[in-house]
VOPAGU-2260 file (C-alpha; in pm, 1 decimal, decimal comma):
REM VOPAGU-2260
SITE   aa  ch    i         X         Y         Z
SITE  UNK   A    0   14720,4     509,3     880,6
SITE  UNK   A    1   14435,6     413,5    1052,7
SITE  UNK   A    2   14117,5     655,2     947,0
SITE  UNK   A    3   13932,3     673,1    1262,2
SITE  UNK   A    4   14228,8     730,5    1447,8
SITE  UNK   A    5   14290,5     996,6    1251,0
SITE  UNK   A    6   13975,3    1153,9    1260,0
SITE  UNK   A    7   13946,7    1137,3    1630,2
SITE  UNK   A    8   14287,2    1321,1    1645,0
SITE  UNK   A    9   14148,4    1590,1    1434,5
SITE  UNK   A   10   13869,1    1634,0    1647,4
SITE  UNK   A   11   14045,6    1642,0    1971,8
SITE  UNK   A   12   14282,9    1886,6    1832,3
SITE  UNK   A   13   14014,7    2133,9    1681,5
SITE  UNK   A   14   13806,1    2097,6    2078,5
SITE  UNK   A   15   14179,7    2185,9    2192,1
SITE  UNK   A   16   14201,9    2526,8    1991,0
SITE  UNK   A   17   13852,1    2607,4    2039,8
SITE  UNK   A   18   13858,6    2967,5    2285,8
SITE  UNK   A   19   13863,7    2834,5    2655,9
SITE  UNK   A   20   13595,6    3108,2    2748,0
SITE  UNK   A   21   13758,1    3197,7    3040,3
SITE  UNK   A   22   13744,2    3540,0    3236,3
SITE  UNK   A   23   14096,9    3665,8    3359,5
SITE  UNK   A   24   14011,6    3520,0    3700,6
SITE  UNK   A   25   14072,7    3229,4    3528,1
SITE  UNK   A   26   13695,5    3118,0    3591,3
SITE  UNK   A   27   13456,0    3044,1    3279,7
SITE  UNK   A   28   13354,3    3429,9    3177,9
SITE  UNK   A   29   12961,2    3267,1    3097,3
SITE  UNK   A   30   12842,2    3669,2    3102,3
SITE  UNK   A   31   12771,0    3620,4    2696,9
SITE  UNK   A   32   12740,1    3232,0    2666,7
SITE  UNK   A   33   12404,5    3150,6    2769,5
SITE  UNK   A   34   12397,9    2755,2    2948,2
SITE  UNK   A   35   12128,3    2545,3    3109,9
SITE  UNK   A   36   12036,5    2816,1    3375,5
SITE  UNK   A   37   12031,4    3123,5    3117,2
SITE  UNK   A   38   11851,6    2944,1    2884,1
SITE  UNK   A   39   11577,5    2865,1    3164,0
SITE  UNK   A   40   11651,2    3198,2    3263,6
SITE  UNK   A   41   11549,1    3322,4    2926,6
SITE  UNK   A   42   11270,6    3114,3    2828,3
SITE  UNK   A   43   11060,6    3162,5    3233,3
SITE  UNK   A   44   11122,1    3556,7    3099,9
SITE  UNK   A   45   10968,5    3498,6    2729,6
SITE  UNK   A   46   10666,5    3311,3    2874,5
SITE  UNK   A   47   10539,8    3490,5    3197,6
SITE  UNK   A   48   10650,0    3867,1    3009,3
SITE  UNK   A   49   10495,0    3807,6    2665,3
SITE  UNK   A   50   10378,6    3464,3    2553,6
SITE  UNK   A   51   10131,2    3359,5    2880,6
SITE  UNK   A   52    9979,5    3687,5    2897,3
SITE  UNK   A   53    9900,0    3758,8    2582,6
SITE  UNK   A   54    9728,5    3357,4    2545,2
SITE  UNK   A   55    9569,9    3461,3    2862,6
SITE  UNK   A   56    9394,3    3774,1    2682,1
SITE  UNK   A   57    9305,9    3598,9    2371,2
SITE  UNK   A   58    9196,2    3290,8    2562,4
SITE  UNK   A   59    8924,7    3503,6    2776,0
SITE  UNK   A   60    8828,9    3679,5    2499,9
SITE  UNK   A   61    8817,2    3424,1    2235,5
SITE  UNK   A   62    8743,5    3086,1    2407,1
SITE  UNK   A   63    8560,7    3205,5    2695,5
SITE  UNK   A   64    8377,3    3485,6    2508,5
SITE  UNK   A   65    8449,6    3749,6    2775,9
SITE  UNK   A   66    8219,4    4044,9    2825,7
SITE  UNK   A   67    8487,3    4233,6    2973,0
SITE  UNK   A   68    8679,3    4478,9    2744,7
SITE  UNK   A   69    9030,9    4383,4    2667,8
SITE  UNK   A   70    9185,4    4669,6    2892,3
SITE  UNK   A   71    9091,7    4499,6    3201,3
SITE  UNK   A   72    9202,4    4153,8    3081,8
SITE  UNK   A   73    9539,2    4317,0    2993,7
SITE  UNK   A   74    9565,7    4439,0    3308,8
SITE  UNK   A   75    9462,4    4159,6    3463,3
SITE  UNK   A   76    9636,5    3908,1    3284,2
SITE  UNK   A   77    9980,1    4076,5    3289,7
SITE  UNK   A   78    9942,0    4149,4    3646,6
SITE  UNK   A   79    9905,8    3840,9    3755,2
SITE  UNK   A   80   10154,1    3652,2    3533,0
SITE  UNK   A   81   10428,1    3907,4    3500,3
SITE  UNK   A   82   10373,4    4100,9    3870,5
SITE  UNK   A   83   10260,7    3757,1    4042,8
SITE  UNK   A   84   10429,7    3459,5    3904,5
SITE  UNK   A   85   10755,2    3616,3    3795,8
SITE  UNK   A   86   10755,5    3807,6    4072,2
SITE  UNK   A   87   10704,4    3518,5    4327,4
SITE  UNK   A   88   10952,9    3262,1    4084,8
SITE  UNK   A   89   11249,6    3539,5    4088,1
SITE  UNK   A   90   11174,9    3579,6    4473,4
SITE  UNK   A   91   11155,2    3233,1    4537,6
SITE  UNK   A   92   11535,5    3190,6    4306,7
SITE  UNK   A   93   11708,1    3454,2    4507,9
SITE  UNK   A   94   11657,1    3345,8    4816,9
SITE  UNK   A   95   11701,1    3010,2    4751,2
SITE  UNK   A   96   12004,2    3150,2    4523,7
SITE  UNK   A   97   12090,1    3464,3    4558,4
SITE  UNK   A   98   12430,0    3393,3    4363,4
SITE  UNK   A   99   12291,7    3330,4    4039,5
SITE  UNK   A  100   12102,7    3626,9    4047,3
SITE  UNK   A  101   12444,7    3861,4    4155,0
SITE  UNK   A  102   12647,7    3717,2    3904,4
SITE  UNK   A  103   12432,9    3607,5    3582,2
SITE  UNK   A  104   12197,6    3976,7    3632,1
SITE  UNK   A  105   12434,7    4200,4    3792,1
SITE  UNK   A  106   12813,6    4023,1    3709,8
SITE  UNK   A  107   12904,0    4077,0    4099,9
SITE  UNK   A  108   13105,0    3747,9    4162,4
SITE  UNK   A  109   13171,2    3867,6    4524,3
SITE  UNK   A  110   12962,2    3686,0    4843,1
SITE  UNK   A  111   12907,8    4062,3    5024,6
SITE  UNK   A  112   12570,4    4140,6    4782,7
SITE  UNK   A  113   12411,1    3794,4    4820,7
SITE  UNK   A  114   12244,7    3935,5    5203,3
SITE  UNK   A  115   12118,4    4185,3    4997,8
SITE  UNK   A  116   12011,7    3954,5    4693,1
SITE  UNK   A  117   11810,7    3760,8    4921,9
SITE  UNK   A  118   11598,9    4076,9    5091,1
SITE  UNK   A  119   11528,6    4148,8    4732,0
SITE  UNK   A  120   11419,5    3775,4    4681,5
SITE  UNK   A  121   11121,5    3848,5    5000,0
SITE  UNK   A  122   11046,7    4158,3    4844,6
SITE  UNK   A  123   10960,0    4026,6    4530,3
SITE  UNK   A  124   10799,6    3741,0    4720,7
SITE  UNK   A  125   10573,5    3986,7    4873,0
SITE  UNK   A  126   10519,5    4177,7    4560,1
SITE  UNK   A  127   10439,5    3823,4    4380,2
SITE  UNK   A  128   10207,8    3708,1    4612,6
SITE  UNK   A  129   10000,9    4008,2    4589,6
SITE  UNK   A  130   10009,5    3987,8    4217,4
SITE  UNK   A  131    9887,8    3592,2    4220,5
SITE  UNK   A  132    9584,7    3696,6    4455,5
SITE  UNK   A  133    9473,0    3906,0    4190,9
SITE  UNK   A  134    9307,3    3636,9    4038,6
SITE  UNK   A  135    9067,4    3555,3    4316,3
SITE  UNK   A  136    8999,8    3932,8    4430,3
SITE  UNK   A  137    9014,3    4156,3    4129,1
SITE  UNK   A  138    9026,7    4463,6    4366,1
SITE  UNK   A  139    9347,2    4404,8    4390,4
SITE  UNK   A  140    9460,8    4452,9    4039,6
SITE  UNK   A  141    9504,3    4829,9    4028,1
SITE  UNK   A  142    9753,7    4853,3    4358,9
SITE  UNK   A  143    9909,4    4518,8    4250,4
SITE  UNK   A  144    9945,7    4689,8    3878,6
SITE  UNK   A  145   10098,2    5019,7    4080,0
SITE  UNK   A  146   10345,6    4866,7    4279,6
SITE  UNK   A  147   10450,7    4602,2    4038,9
SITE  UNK   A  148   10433,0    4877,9    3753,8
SITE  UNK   A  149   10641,5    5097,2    3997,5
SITE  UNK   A  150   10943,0    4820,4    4060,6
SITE  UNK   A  151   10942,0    4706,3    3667,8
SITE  UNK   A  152   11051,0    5076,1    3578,0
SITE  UNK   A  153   11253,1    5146,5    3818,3
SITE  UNK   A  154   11434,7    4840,5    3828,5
SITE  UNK   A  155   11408,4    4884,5    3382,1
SITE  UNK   A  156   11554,6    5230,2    3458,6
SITE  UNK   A  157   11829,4    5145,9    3667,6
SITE  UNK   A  158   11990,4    4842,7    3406,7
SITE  UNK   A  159   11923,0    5159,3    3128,2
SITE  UNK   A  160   12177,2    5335,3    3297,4
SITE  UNK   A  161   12441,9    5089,1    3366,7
SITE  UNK   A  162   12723,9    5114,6    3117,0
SITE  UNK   A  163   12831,9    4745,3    3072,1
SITE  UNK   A  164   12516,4    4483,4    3059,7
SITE  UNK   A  165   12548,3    4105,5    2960,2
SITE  UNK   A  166   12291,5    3918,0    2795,8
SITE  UNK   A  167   12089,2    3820,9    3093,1
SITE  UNK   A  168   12082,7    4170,9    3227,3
SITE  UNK   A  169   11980,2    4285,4    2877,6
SITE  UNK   A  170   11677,6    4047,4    2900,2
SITE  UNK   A  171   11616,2    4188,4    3222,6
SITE  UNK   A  172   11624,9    4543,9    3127,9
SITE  UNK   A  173   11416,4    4485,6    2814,0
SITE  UNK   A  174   11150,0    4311,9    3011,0
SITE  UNK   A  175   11118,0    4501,8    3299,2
SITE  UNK   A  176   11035,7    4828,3    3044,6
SITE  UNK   A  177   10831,7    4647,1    2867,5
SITE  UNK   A  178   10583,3    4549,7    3157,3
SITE  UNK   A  179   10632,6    4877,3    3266,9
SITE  UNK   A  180   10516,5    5023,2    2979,6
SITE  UNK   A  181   10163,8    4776,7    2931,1
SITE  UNK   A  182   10101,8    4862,6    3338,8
SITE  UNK   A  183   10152,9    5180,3    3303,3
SITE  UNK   A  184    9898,8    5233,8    2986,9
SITE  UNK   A  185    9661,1    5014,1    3218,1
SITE  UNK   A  186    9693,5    5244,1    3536,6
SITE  UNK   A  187    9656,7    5554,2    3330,1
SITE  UNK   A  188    9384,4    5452,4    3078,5
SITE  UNK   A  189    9173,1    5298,8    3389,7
SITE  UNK   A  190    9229,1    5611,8    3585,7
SITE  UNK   A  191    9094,9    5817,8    3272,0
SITE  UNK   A  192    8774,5    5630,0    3183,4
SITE  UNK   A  193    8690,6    5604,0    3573,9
């Protein structure tokens, strides 16, 4: 018997009984298997929620020696990365596409939402855009913190109380509170030592 021949038969056979990974639509159920998308998905999540703001911080204060105390460049920083450039990227993706965002977030694989998708994608446009001009008109920060703070926990809120969530709306939810949570200290403790 001829080894290799063997061995590819093996193989083929055990990509053969692997799980198909199919919904009962008969359409690949991808809600828990993350691919190319998710992944990109995840990782434009990780870096403009945690990673780029916090750099940002310790950047200012460390490499730049800033003056300013760390609760405005927390505000700052966040604002603009996770209430300006998220905000404007996710706008931007739904509506350019609001189908990945109604069936990877929400798992609605109907076309009726996607109108309704895409107004979201120009609100978060809008809501992005005022969160990138933070950076050349600091005024702006506090309503830009607000309103971004404002849609973060009530968008956090609403994936809390949804009784089924996949892995992207988990990374959603998780995110949203979390920036939520940092704007919200920010608002509050500025308000207080005004």
């Amino acid at each position: 018997m001829d080894p290799i021949r063997d061995w590819r038969s093996r193989k083929e056979s055990a990509i053969f009984a692997m799980p198909s990974f199919r919904g009962p639509d008969g359409f690949p159920d991808n809600s828990e298997s993350p691919t190319k998308p998710g992944l990109m998905y995840i990782a434009a999540v990780s870096l403009l929620t945690f990673i780029l703001p916090v750099a940002s911080v310790i950047a200012q204060l460390f490499v730049f020696k800033s003056t300013t105390g760390v609760l405005p460049l927390v505000g700052g920083w966040w604002v603009f990365w996770a209430v300006g450039v998220r905000l404007l990227i996710a706008g931007l993706r739904q509506a350019a596409d609001p189908k990945f965002t109604a069936e990877r977030i929400f798992n609605i694989k109907s076309a009726e939402p996607l109108v309704v998708v895409r107004e979201l994608g120009f609100a978060n446009i809008s809501t992005g855009v005022l969160g990138v001009c933070t950076l050349f008109n600091g005024g702006w920060t506090m309503p830009a913190a607000i309103v971004g703070g404002l849609f973060y926990g009530l968008a956090g809120a609403g994936h809390v109380f949804k009784n089924e969530r996949n892995l992207f709306e988990n990374v959603a939810m998780y995110s949203d509170l979390f920036v939520f949570v940092i704007l919200l200290v920010y608002v509050i403790a500025t308000i207080v030592t005004q």
